[in-house]
C-alpha positions as CSV (number, residue, x, y, z in Angstrom):
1,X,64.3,-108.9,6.0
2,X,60.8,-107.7,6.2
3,X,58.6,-110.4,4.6
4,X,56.2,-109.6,1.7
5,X,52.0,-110.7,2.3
6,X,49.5,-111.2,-0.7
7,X,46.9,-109.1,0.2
8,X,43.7,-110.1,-0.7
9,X,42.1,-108.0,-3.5
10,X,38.2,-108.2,-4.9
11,X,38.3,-111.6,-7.0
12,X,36.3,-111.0,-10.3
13,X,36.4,-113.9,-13.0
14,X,38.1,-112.9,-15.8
15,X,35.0,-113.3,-18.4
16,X,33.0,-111.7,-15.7
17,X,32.2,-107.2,-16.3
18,X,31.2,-106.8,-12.7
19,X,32.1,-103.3,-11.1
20,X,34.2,-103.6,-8.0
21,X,34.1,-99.7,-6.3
22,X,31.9,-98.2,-3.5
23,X,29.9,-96.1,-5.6
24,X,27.4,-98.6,-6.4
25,X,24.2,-96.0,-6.4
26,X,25.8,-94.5,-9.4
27,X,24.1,-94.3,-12.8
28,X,25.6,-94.5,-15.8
29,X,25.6,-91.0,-18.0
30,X,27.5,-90.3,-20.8
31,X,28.2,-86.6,-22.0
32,X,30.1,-85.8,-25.1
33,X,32.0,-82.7,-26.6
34,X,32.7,-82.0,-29.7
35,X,34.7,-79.8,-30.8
36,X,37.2,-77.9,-33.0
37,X,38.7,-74.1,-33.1
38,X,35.3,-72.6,-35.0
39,X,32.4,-74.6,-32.8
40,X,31.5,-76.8,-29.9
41,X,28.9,-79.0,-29.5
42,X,28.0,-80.5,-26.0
43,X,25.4,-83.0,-25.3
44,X,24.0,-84.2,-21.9
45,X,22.7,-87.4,-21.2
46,X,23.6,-89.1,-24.3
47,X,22.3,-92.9,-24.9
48,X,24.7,-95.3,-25.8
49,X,23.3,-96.1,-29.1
50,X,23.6,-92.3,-30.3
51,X,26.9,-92.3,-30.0
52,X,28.0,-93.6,-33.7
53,X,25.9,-90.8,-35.4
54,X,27.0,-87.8,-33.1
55,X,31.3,-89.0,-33.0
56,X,32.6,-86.7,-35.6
57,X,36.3,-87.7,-36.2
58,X,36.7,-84.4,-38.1
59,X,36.7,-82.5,-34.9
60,X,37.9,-83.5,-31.0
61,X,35.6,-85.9,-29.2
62,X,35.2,-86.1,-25.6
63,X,33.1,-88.9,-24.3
64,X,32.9,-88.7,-20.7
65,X,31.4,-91.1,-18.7
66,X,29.9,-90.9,-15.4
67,X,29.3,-93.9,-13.4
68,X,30.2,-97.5,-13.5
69,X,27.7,-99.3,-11.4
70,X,26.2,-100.4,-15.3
71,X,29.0,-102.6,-16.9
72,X,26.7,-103.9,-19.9
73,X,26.6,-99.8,-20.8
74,X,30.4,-99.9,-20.1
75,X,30.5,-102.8,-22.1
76,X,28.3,-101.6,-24.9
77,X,30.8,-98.1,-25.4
78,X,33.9,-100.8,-25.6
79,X,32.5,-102.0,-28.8
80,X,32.0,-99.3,-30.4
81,X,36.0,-98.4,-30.1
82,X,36.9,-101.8,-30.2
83,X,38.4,-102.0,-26.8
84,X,38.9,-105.3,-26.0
85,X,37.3,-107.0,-23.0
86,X,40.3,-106.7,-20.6
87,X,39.9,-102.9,-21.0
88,X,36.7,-103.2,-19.9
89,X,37.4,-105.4,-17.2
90,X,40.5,-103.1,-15.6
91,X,37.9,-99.8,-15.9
92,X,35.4,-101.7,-13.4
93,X,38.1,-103.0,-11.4
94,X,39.0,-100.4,-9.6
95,X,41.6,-102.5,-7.5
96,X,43.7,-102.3,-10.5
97,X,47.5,-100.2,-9.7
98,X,47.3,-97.5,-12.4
99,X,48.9,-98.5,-15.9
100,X,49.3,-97.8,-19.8
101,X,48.8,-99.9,-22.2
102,X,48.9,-99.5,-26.1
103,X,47.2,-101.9,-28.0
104,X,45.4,-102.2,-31.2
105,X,46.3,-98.4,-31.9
106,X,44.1,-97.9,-28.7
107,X,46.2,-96.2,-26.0
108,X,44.7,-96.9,-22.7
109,X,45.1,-95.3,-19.5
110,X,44.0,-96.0,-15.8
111,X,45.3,-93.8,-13.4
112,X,44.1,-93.0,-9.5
113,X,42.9,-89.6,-8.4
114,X,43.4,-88.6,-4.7
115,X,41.7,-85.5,-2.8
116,X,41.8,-85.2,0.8
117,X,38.8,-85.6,2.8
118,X,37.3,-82.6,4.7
119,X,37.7,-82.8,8.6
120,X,39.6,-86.0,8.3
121,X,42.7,-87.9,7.9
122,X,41.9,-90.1,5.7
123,X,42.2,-89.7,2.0
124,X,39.1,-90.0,-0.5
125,X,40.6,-92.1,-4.0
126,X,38.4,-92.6,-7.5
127,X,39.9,-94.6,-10.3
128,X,39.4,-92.8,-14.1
129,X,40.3,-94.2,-17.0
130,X,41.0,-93.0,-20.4
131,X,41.1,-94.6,-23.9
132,X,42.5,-92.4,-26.8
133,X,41.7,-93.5,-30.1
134,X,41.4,-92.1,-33.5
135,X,40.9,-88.0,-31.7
136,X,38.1,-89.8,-29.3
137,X,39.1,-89.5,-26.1
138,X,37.0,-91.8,-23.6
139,X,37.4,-90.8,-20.0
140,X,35.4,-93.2,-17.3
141,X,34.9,-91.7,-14.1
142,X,33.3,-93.7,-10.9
143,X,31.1,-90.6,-9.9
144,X,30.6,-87.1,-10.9
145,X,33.4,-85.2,-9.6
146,X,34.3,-81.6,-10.1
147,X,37.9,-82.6,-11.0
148,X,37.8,-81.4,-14.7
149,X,34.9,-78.5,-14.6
150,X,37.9,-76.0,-15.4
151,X,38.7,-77.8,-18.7
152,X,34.8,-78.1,-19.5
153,X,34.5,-74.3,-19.2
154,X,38.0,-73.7,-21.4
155,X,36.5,-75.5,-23.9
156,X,32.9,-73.7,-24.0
157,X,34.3,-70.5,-23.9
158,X,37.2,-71.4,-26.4
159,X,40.3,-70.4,-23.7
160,X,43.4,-71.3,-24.5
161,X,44.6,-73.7,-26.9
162,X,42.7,-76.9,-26.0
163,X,40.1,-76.1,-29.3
164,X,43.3,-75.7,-31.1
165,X,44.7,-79.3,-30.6
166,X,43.6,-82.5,-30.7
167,X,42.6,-85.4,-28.5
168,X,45.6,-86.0,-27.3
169,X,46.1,-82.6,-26.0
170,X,42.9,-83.0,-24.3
171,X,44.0,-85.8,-22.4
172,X,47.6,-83.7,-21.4
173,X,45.1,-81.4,-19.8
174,X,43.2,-84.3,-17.9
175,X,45.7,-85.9,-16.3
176,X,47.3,-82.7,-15.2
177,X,44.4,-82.1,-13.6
178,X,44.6,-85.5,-11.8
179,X,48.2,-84.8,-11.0
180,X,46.7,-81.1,-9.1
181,X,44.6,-83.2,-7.2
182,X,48.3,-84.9,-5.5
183,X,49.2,-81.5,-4.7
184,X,46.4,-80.3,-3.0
185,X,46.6,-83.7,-0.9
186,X,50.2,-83.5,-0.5
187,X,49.6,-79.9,1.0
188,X,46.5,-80.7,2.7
189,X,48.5,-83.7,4.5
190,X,51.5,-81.3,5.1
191,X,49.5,-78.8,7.0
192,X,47.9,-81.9,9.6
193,X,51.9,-82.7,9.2
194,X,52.6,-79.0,10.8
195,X,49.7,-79.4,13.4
196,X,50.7,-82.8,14.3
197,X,54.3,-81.5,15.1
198,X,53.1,-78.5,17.1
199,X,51.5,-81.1,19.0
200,X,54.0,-82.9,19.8
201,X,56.2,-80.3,21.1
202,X,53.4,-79.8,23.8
203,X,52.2,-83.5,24.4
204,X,53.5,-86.9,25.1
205,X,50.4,-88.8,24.7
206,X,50.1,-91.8,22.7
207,X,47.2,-90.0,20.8
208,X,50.0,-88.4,18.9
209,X,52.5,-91.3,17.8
210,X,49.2,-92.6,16.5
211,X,48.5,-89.5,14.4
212,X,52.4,-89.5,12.8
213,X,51.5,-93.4,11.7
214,X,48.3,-92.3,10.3
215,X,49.9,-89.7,8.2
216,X,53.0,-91.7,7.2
217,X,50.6,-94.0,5.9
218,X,48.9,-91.4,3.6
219,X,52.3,-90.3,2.2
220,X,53.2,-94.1,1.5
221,X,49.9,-94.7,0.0
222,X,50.6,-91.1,-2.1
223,X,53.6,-92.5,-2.9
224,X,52.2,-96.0,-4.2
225,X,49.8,-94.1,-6.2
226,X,52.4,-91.9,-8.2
227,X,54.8,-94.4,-8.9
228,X,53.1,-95.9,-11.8
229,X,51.8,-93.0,-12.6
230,X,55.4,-91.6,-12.8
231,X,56.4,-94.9,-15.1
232,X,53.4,-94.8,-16.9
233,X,54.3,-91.4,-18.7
234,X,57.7,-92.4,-19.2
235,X,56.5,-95.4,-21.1
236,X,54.8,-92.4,-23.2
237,X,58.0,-90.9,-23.9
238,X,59.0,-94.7,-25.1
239,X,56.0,-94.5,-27.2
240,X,57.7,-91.2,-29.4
241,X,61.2,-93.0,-29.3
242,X,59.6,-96.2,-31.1
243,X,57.1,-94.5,-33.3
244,X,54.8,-96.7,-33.3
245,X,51.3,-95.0,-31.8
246,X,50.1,-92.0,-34.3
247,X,47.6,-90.7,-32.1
248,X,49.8,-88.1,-29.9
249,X,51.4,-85.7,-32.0
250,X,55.2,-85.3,-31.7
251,X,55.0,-81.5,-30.8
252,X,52.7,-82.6,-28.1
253,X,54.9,-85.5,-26.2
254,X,56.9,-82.4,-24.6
255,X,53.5,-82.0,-22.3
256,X,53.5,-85.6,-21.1
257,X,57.1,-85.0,-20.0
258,X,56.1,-82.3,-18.3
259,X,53.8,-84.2,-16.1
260,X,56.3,-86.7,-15.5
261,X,58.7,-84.1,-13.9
262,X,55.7,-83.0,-12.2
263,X,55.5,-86.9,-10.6
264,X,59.2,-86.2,-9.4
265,X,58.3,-83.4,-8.0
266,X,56.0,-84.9,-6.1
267,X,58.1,-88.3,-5.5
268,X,60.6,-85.6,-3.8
269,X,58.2,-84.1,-1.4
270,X,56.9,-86.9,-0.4
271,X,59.9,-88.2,0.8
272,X,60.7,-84.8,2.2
273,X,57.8,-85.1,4.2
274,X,58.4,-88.9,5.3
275,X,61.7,-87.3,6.8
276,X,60.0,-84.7,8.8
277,X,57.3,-87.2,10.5
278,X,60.4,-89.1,10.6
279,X,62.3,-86.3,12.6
280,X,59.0,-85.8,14.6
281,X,58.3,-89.4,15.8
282,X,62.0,-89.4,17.2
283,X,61.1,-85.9,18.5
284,X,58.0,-88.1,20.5
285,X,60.1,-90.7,21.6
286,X,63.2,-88.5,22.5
287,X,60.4,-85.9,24.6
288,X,59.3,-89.2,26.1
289,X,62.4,-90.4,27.6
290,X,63.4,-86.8,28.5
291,X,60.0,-86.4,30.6
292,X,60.7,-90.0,32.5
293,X,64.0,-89.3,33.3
294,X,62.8,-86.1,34.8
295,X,60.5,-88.4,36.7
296,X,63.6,-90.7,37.6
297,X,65.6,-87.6,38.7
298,X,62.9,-86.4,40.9
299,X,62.3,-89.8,42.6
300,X,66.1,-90.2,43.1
301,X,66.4,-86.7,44.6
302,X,63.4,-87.4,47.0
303,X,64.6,-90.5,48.0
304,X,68.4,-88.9,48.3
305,X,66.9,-86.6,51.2
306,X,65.5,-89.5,53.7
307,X,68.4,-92.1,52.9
308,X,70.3,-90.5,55.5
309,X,67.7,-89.6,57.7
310,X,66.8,-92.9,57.4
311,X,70.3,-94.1,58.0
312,X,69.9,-92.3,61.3
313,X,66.4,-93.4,62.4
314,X,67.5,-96.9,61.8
315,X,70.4,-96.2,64.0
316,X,68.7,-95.1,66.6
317,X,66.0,-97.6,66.2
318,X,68.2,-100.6,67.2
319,X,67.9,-102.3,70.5
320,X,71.0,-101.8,72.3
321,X,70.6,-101.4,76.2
322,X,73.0,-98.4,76.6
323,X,72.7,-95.1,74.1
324,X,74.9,-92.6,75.9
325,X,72.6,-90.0,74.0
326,X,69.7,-91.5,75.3
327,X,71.3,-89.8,78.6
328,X,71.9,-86.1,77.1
329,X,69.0,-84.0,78.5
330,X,68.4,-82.7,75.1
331,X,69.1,-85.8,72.9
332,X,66.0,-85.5,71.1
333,X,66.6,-82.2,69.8
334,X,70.5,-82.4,68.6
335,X,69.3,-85.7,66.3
336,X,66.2,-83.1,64.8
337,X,69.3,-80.5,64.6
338,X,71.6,-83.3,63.0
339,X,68.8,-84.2,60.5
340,X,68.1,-80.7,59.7
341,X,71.5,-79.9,59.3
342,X,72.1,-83.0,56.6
343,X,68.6,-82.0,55.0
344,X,70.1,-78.6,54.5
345,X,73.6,-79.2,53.3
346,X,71.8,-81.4,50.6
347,X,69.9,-79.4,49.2
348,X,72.7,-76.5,49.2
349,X,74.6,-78.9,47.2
350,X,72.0,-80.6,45.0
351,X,71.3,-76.9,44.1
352,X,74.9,-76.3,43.5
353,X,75.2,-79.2,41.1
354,X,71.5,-77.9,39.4
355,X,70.2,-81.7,39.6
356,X,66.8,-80.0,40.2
């Protein structure tokens, strides 16, 4: 039974805000939409204390956030949506799994987003987090990213139905987003997944049973990142079943299933593609043993051809007085005749048996 290790994660007191990711060059910005099927408004650069007089719970508000690296801002934004402190504390730690919680008529949602990284194998991660409350939608992002510009433009130029809806909707079209960004590292890592296999057709280094680890990694990671992303929209469906959170409409729970048969989806490949680096590290092994027991079978043949020259050699090599042959005026050549002979008849019949 394979044993189970704490590993050891960034300790943060719990009554501590401290920010726990890489991006620790980051400033805090905050930029908010507001919006409705008639107007938008959008506003850049927005200061933390502006953002009581310009929420207009009439309309949709999007308060997006860029940048953690400033938890007392972080903090500050909490308070105005009465998010308790533990909120805050799981959107700076970003070593938190991905979850939902509903509390206080506050839905809360932290959720990983994954993008492959250019000319690499590895795979680039940023934790955003969302709180939905009263048609505010707070989404906290660790850097600026480029992972919702499409839903930015749709709402300036009024396409589609997100000015239509409410917040809720608006968060539908976030995570979806998020849930793109899987399958363009999920394609991304089958394509290395294809090169990788190519390669070992043609190679038997270890370079290569080191690239089918690193990869089966990245789908097991994949995989440990849509799990509770996969439960965490089920609880969602719960959440209509019970109704007991008023903030997603019913017509619009149908789009949060959605996304959860997307997370199957991608649960499926995944373990599609574990198969086939599966399939292709027994490919390795099996090429492996097939190119050493060519090796084998070409040492044994050599060595078949001078075990009975050798035979005779050693024969001839002993020190007996009397060797009639040794009296034959052409002694000498019959043995290179003999041996030539034997040489010959082997390889006839080696070739014969196709055992090279």
């Amino acid at each position: 039974m394979r044993k189970i290790k704490y590993k050891k994660g960034r300790k943060v007191h719990p009554s501590t805000l401290e920010y726990t990711g890489s991006h620790k060059d980051t400033p805090t910005e905050i930029q908010l939409f507001v919006y409705n099927a008639d107007d938008v408004t959008e506003i850049q650069q927005l200061h933390v204390d502006e953002i009581q007089d310009t929420i207009d719970t009439s309309k949709v508000n999007w308060l997006n956030i860029h940048g953690l690296n400033e938890p007392e801002i972080i903090a500050k934004i909490g308070e105005k949506f009465e998010a308790d402190s533990f909120i805050i504390g799981d959107i700076l730690n970003t070593t938190k799994r991905t979850k939902l919680e509903e509390y206080h008529n506050i839905l809360f949602f932290n959720v990983k987003s994954l993008l492959p990284i250019e000319n690499s194998d590895n795979i680039n991660y940023e934790q955003i987090s969302f709180i939905l409350k009263d048609n505010v939608l707070l989404s906290f992002q660790e850097k600026r990213s480029d992972f919702f510009t499409h839903i930015r433009e749709r709402i300036r130029t009024n396409s589609g139905v997100v000015r239509t809806k409410r917040a809720d909707f608006l968060l539908y079209l976030l995570l979806d987003a998020i849930i793109e960004n899987f399958y363009i590292t999920i394609e991304s890592e089958e394509d290395r997944v294809d090169e990788i296999i190519n390669l070992s057709k043609s190679s038997t280094k270890p370079e290569v049973l080191e690239l089918i680890e690193k990869h089966r990694d990245n789908f097991n990671f994949l995989k440990r990142s849509i799990i509770p992303l996969r439960d965490s929209l089920y609880s969602i469906k719960s959440m209509k079943d019970d109704d007991v959170f008023n903030d997603i409409q019913a017509e619009n729970y149908s789009f949060f299933s959605r996304l959860h048969q997307k997370c199957l989806e991608l649960l499926e490949q995944i373990e599609s593609d574990l198969i086939t680096l599966e399939s292709a590290s027994s490919y390795f092994f099996s090429a492996q043993n097939h190119k050493m027991n060519e090796v084998m079978k070409s040492l044994t043949v050599v060595s078949m051809f001078f075990l009975p020259l050798t035979f005779i050699v050693g024969v001839y090599g002993m020190n007996f007085k009397y060797f009639p042959e040794l009296e034959w005026d052409n002694g000498y050549f019959i043995i290179w005749g003999v041996m030539i002979l034997v040489v010959l008849f082997m390889f006839v019949y080696f070739k014969m048996k196709k055992w090279f």
